[in-house]
C-alpha positions as CSV (number, residue, x, y, z in Angstrom):
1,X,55.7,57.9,122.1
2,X,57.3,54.3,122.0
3,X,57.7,52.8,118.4
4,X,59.0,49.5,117.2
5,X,62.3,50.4,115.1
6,X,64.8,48.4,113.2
7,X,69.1,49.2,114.7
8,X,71.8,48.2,112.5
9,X,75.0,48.6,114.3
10,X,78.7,48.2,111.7
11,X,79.2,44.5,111.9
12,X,75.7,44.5,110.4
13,X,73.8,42.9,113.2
14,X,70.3,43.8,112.8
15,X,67.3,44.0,115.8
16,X,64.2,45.4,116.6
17,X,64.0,47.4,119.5
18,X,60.1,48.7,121.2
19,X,62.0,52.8,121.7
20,X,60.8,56.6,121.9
21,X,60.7,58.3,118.1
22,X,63.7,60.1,118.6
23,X,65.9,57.8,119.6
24,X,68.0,57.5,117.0
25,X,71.0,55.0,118.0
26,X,71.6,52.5,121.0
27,X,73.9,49.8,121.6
28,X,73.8,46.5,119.8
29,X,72.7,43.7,121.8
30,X,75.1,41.2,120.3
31,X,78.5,43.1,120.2
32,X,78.0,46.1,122.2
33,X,78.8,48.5,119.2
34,X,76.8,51.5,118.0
35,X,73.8,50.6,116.3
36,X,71.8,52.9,114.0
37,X,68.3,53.0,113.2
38,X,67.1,52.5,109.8
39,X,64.2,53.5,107.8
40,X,62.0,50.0,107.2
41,X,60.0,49.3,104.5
42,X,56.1,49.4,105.7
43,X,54.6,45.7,105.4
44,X,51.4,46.8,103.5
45,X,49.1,43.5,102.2
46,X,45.8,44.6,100.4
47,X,42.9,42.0,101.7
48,X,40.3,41.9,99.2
49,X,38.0,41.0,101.6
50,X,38.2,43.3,104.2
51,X,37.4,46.4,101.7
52,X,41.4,47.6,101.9
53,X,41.1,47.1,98.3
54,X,37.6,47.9,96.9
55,X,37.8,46.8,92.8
56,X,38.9,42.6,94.3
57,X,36.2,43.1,97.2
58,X,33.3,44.5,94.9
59,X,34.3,42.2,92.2
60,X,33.8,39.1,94.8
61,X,30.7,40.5,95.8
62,X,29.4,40.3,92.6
63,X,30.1,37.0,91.3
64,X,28.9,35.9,94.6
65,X,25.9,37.1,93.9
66,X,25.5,35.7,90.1
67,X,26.1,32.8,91.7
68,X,23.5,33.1,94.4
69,X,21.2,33.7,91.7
70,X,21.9,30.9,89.3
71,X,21.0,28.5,92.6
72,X,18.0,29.9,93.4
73,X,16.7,29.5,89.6
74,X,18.0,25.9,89.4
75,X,16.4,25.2,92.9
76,X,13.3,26.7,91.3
77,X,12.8,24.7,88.4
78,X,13.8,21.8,90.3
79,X,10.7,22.7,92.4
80,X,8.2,23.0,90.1
């Protein structure tokens, strides 16, 4: 299966290459030397909307609400 990794090669050019998992080295596209892969940090963002990260997300939904709430009181007595 094909996999985006990041090569390092020893002049310390860095790529990203779209490869199988186990390759494990290829050439460097700027000098030609060896080039190793490395083990990247994941890129991780919690979206408290989305429900990735349930206390922000349930915490928005309930001031929403409060809020909801107080307008349809002041819309109410405005009514009367």
């Amino acid at each position: 299966m094909k996999r985006m990794f990041d090569f390092q090669c020893g002049n310390n050019h860095i790529h990203e290459a779209f490869v199988d998992s186990e390759i494990r080295s290829k050439p460097c596209p700027e000098c030609g030397e060896v080039a190793e892969r490395l083990i990247s940090t994941p890129h991780v963002r919690l979206d408290g909307t989305s429900g990735a990260f349930p206390g922000e997300a349930m915490k928005w939904d309930r001031k929403r609400a409060e809020k909801l709430q107080q307008e349809r009181k002041r819309s109410a007595s405005h009514g009367e």
